[in-house]
C-alpha positions in Angstrom: 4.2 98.5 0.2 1.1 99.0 -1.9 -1.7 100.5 -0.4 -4.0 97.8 1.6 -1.5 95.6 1.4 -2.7 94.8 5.1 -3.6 91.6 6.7 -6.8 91.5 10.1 -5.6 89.3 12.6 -8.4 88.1 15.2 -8.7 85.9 17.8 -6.7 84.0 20.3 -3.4 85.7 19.6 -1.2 88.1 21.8 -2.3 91.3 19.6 -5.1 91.0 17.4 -4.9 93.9 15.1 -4.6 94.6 12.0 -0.8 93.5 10.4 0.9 95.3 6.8 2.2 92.7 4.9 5.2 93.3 1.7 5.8 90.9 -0.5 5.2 86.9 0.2 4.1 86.4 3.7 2.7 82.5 5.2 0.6 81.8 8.1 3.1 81.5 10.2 4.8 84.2 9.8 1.5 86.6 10.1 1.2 84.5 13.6 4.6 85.5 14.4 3.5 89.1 14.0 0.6 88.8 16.6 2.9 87.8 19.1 1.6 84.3 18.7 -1.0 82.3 20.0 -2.8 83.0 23.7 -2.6 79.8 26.0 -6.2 79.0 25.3 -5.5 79.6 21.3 -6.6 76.0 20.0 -3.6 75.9 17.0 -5.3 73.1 15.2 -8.4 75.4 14.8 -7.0 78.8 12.5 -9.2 80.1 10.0 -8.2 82.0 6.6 -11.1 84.1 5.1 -10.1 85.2 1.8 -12.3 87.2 -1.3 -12.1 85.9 -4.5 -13.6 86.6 -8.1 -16.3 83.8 -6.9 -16.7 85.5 -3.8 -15.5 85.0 -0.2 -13.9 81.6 1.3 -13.2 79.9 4.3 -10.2 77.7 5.1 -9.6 75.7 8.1 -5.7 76.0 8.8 -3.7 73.2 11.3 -1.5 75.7 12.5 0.1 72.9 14.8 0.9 70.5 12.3 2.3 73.8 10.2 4.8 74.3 13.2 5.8 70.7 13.8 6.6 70.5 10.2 3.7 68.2 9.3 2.0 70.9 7.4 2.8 73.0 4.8 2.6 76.8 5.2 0.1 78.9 3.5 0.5 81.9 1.7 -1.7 84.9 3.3 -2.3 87.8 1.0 -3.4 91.6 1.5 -7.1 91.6 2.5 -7.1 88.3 4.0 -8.5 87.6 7.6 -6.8 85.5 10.0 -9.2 84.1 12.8 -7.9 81.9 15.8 -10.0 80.1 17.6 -9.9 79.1 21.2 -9.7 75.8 22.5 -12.8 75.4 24.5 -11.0 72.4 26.8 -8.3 75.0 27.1 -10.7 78.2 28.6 -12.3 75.5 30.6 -9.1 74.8 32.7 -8.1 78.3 32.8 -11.1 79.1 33.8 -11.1 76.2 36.6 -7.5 77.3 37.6 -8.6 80.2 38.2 -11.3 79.4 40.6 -9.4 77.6 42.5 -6.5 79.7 43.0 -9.0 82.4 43.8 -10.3 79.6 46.5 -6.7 79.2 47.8 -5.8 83.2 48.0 -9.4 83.5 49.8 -8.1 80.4 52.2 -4.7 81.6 52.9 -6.2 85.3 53.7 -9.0 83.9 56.1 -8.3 84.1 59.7 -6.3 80.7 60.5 -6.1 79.9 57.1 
């Protein structure tokens, strides 16, 4: 493996970090390598920052339709920055879940609850 031959990882994935890469690597399988996606990762939403001779691009990746076999499967090269975004619906009802079952415990623990 060649020297930055590396690969950022960010976002709503399992471990964000920073991934080495050898030879031909897609999306998917640079997902696979951040433990894949959080629950509140919104897969339709994953974007590929990528410097070129004309300078840096962005490219909005369906990751969902990639892994229902809708999509095809981009190529991700050394130097290139994988961002997944969260779903905001998705926080939201985590976040309401987790009021309520906050509510419930605090219920359950009250006298005569």
């Amino acid at each position: 493996m060649r020297v930055g031959a590396r690969v950022s990882v960010q976002g709503a994935v399992r471990e964000p970090g920073i991934i080495a890469v050898r030879g031909e690597v897609t999306l998917t399988a640079v997902l696979a390598q951040a433990k894949g996606f959080t629950e509140t990762a919104d897969r339709s939403s994953v974007v590929v920052i990528r410097n070129t001779a004309q300078g840096r691009v962005a490219a909005r990746v369906d990751a969902a339709a990639i892994l229902s076999g809708v999509g095809p499967d981009p190529k991700i090269y050394p130097g290139d920055v994988v961002m997944v975004e969260d779903s905001l619906l998705r926080t939201s009802i985590k976040d309401v879940l987790s009021v309520l079952t906050g509510a419930a415990a605090i219920k359950f623990l009250a006298p005569g609850g």
